[in-house]
C-alpha positions as CSV (number, residue, x, y, z in Angstrom):
1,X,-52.7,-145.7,35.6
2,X,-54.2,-148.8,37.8
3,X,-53.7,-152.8,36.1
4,X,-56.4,-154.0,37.0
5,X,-60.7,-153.4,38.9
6,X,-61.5,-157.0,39.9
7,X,-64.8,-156.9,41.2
8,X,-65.5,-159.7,43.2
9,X,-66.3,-161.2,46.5
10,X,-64.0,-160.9,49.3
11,X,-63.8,-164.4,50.9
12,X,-61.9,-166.5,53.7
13,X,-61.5,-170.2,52.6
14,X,-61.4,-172.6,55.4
15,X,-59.6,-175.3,54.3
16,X,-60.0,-179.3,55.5
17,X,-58.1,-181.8,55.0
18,X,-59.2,-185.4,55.0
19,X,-57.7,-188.7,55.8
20,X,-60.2,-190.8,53.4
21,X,-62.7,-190.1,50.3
22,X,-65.6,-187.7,50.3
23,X,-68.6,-188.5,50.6
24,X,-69.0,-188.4,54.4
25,X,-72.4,-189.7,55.4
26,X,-74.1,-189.2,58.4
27,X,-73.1,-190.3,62.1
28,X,-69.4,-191.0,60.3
29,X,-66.0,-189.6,62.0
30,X,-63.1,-189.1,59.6
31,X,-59.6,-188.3,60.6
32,X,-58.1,-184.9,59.5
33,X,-54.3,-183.8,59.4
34,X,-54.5,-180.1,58.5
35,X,-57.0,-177.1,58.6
36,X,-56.1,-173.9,57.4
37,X,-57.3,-170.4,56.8
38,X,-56.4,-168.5,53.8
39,X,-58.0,-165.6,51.8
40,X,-59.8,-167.3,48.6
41,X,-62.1,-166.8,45.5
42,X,-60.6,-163.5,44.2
43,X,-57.8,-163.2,46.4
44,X,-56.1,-166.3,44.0
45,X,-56.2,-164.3,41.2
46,X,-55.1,-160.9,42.9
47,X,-52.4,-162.6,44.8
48,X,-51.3,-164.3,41.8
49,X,-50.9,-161.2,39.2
50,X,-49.7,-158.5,42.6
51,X,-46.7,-161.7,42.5
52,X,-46.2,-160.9,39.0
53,X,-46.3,-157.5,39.5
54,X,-49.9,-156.2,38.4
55,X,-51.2,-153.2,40.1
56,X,-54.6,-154.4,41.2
57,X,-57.4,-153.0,43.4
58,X,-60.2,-155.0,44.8
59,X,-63.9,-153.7,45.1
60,X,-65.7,-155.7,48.1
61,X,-67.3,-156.1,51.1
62,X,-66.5,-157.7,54.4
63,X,-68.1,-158.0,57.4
64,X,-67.1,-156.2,60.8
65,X,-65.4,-159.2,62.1
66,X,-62.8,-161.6,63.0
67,X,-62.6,-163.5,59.1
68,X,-63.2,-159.3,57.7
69,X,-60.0,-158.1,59.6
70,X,-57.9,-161.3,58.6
71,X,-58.4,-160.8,54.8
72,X,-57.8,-157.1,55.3
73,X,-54.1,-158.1,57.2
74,X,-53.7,-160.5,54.4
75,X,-54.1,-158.4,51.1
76,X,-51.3,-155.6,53.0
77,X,-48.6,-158.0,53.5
78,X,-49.5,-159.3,49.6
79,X,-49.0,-155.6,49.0
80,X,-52.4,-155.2,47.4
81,X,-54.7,-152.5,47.7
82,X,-57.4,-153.4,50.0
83,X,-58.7,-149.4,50.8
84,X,-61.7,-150.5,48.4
85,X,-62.6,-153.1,50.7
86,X,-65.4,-151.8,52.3
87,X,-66.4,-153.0,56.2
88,X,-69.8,-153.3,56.4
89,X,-72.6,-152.9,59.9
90,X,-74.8,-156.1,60.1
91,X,-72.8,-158.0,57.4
92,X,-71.2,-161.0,57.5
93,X,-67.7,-162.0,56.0
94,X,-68.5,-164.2,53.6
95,X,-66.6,-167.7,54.0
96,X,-66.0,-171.2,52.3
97,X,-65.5,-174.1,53.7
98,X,-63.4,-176.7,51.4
99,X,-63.6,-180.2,52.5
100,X,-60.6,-182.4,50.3
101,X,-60.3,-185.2,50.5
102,X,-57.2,-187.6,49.6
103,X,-58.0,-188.1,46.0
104,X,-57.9,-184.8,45.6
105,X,-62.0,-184.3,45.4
106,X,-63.8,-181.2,46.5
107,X,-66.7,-180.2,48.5
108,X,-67.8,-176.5,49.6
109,X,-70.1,-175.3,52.0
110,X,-70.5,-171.3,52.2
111,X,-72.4,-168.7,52.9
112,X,-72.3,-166.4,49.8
113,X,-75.0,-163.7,49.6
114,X,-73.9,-161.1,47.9
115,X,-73.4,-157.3,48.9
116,X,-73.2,-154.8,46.4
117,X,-70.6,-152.1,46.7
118,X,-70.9,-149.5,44.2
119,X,-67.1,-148.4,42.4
120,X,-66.4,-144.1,42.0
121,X,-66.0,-142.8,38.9
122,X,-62.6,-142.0,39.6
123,X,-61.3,-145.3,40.2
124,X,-63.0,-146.7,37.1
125,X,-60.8,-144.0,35.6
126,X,-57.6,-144.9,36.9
127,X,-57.4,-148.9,35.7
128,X,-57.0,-150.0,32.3
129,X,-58.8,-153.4,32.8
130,X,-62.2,-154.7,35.0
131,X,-62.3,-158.1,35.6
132,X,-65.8,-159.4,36.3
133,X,-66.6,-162.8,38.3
134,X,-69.9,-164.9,37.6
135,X,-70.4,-164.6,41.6
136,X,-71.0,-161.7,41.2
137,X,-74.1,-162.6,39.1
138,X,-76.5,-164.7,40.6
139,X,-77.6,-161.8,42.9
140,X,-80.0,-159.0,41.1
141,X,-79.3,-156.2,43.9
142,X,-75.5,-157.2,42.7
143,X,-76.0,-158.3,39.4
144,X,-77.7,-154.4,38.8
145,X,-74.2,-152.8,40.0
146,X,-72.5,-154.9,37.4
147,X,-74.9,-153.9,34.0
148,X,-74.4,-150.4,35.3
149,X,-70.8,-150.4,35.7
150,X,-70.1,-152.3,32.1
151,X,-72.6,-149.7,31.1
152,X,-70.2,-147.1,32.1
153,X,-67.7,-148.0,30.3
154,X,-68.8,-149.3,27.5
155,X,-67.0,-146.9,24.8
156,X,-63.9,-146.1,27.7
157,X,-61.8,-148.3,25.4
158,X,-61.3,-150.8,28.8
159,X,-60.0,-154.1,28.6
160,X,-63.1,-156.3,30.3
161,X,-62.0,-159.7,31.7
162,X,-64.6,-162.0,32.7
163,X,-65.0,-165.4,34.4
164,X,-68.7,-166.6,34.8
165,X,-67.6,-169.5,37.0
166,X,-69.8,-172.4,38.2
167,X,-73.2,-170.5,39.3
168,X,-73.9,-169.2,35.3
169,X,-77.4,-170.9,35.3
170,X,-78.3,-168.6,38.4
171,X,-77.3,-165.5,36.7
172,X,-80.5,-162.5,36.8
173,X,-82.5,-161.7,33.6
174,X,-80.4,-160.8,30.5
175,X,-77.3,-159.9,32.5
176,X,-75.0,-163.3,31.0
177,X,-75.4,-161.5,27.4
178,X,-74.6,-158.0,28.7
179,X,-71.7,-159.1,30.3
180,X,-70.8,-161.0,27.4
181,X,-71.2,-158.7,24.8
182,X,-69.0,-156.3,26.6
183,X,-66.1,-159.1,27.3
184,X,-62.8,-158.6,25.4
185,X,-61.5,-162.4,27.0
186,X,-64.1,-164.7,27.8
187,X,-62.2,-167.0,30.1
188,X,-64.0,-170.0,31.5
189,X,-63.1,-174.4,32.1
190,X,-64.4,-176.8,30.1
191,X,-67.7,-177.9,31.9
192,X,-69.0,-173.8,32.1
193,X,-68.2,-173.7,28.1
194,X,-70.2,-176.5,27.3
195,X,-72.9,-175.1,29.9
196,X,-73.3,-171.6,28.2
197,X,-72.6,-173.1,25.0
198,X,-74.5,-176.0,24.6
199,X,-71.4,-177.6,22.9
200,X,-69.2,-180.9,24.5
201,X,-65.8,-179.8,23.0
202,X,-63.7,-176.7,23.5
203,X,-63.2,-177.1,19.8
204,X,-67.3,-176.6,19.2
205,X,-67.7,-174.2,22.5
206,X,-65.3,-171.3,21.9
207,X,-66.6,-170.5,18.5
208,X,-70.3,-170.3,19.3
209,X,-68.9,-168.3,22.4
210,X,-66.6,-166.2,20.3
211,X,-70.3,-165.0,18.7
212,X,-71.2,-163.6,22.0
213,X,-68.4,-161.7,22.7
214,X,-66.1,-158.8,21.5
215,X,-63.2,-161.1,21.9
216,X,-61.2,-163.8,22.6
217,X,-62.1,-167.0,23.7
218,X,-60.0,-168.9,26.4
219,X,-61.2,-172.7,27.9
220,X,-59.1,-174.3,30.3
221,X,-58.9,-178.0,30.2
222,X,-56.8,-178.6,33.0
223,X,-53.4,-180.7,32.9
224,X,-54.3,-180.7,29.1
225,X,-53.9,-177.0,29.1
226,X,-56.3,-174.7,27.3
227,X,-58.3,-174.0,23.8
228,X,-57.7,-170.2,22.6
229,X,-60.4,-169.4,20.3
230,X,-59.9,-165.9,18.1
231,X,-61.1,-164.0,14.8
232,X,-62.6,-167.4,13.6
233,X,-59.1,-169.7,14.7
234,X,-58.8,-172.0,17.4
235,X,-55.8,-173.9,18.7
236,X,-54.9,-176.2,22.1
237,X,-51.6,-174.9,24.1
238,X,-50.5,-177.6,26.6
239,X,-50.4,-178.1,29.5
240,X,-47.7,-179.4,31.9
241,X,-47.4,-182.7,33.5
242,X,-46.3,-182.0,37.0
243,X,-47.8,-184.2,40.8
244,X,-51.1,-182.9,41.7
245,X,-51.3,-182.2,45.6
246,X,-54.3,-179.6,45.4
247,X,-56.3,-178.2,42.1
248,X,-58.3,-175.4,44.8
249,X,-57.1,-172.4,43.5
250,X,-55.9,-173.1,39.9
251,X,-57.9,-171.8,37.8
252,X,-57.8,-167.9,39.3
253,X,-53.7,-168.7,39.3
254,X,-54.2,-169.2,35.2
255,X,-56.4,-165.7,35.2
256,X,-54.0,-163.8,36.9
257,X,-51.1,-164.9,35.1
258,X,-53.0,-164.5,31.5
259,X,-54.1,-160.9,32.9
260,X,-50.4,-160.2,33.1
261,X,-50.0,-161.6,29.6
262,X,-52.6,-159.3,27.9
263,X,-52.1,-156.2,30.1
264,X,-47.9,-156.1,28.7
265,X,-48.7,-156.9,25.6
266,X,-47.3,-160.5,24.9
267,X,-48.7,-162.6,22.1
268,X,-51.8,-165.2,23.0
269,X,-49.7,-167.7,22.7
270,X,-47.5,-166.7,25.7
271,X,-50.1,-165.7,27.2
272,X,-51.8,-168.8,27.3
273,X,-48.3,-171.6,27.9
274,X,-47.7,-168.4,30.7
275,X,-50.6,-169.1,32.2
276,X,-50.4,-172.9,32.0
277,X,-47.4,-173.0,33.4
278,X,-49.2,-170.9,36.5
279,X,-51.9,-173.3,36.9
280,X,-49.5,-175.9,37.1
281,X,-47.2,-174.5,39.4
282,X,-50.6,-174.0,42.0
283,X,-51.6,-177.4,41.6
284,X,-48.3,-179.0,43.1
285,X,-48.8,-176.7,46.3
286,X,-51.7,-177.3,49.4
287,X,-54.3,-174.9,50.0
288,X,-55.5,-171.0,48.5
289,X,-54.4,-167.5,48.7
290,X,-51.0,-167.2,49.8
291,X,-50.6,-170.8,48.4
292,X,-50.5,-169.1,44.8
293,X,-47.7,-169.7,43.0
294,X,-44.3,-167.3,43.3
295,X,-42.9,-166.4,40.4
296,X,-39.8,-168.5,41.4
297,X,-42.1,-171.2,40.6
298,X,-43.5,-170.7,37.4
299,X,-40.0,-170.0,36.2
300,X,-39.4,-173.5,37.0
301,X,-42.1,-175.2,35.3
302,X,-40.9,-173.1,32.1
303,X,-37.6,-173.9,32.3
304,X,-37.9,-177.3,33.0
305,X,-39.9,-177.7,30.2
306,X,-37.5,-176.2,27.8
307,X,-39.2,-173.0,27.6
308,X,-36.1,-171.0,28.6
309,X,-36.8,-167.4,30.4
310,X,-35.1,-165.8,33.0
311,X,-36.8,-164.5,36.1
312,X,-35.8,-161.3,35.8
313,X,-37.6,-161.0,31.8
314,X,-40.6,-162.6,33.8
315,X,-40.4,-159.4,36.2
316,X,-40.1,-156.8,33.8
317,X,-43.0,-155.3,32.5
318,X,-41.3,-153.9,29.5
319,X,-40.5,-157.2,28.3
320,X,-42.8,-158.7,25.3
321,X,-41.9,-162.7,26.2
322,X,-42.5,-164.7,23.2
323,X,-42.4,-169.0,24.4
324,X,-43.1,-171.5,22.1
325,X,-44.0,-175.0,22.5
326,X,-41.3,-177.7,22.4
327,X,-40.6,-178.6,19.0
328,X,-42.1,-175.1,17.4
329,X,-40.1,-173.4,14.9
């Protein structure tokens, strides 16, 4: 049996790296000192929990091209599946362009369209999880795949993950409360919580999202670390204070490391400081993809802050890791 579906675009980021502060106007020339090209959007999260030894397979679509054949080549010397990656006539690989700047501010330009690819029976069969992206939403050609595929496997007793991401208010028709009502872990930041929810706080969001789903509720709040919501309790685990050289990329680090969390069983609550720790470990290297955090890394940021585990419990999936916060009994 398979980790993990993830459904989601395939993407190349190209990454640019400014001398001075965004915006850039008009007629202006800024200096750069790096550009880079690394697999991005889903390939954070895949990269992340393949390091942490998830089994995951990735249903896509590239283009017959140059930026389709480099994220192929990338995802086999990750050692992830990437035979679901479908090359397709007439379509384009689809591609971000990230423009940082030295204060650590973003800007994207891309050209995200959407192409849906439907998923066999038999491969639905094999995984235990399906992890479902908000890009994948805003499309109703694509958006259709996804209602049909959580319709699926609606009483399959799978474990859905989903992340709605930034493009929530161009979701099609009813498909935010399908998806919803189907998710076992709703995990989202704090600005797309108070966007579905109405509410400013984590602390008001996650219930009202809790209504809307099967499950649990997680918001990431970034170096403060995130707000677990479940069966009608809420609680913050921190974060870790570490020197911020890129944030690109941190998020999907936190959801792969969390899907390794729930997929072997650990509580929430090492799921969640897990995850942290993740994110945190991203944020102090440049750039996407294979930029994700090793596990080398992560054990670092646990250790150093007094949440002792070897690397070798990290690796092993038998292992139900229980950390606590410094100072809990």
């Amino acid at each position: 049996m398979r980790d993990v579906l993830v459904i989601m675009y395939p993407v190349v980021d190209i990454t640019v790296q400014i001398d001075d502060m965004l915006p850039i106007e008009a007629g202006q020339l800024k200096p750069m000192h790096r550009v880079a090209q690394e697999p991005g959007g889903g390939a954070n999260i895949i990269f992340t929990g393949t390091r942490l030894g998830l089994d995951i397979v990735h249903v896509g679509a590239v283009g017959q091209d140059s930026h389709g054949d480099f994220l192929k080549t990338k995802y086999s010397e990750e050692g992830t599946d990437n035979s679901y990656i479908q090359a397709i006539p007439g379509f384009e690989t689809q591609v971000v362009i990230c423009l940082n700047d030295n204060k650590g501010n973003h800007a994207y330009i891309s050209n995200l369209k959407g192409c849906r690819v439907d998923v066999p029976d038999d491969l639905i069969e094999k995984c235990r999880a399906i992890l479902v992206s908000g890009y994948m939403l805003g499309n109703l050609e694509v958006s259709e795949g996804i209602v049909q595929l959580i319709k699926r496997t609606e009483h399959s007793g799978k474990t859905i993950f989903f992340d709605p991401g930034p493009t929530f208010e161009q979701f099609q028709n009813d498909t935010l409360e399908i998806v919803l009502a189907a998710t076992d872990y709703l995990i989202l930041n704090h600005i797309e919580a108070e966007g579905i929810s109405g509410a400013f706080e984590p602390e008001k969001a996650a219930p009202l999202l809790a209504q809307r789903t099967r499950g649990i509720v997680v918001i990431k709040s970034g170096s403060k670390g995130c707000y677990m919501y479940q069966n009608g309790v809420g609680r913050w685990y921190n974060g870790f204070s570490v020197p911020v050289i890129d944030t690109v990329g941190a998020g999907d680090t936190f959801l792969g490391a969390f899907m390794r969390g729930v997929l072997d069983g650990w509580d929430i609550g090492t799921t969640c400081l897990f995850a942290n720790a993740a994110g945190a470990a991203k944020v102090q290297k440049q750039g996407s993809g294979t930029q994700v955090p090793t596990i080398e890394e992560i054990h670092k940021i646990l250790n150093k802050n007094r949440l002792e585990v070897s690397k070798e419990q990290l690796l092993d999936r038998t292992t139900k890791l229980v950390l606590k916060n410094k100072g809990e009994n």
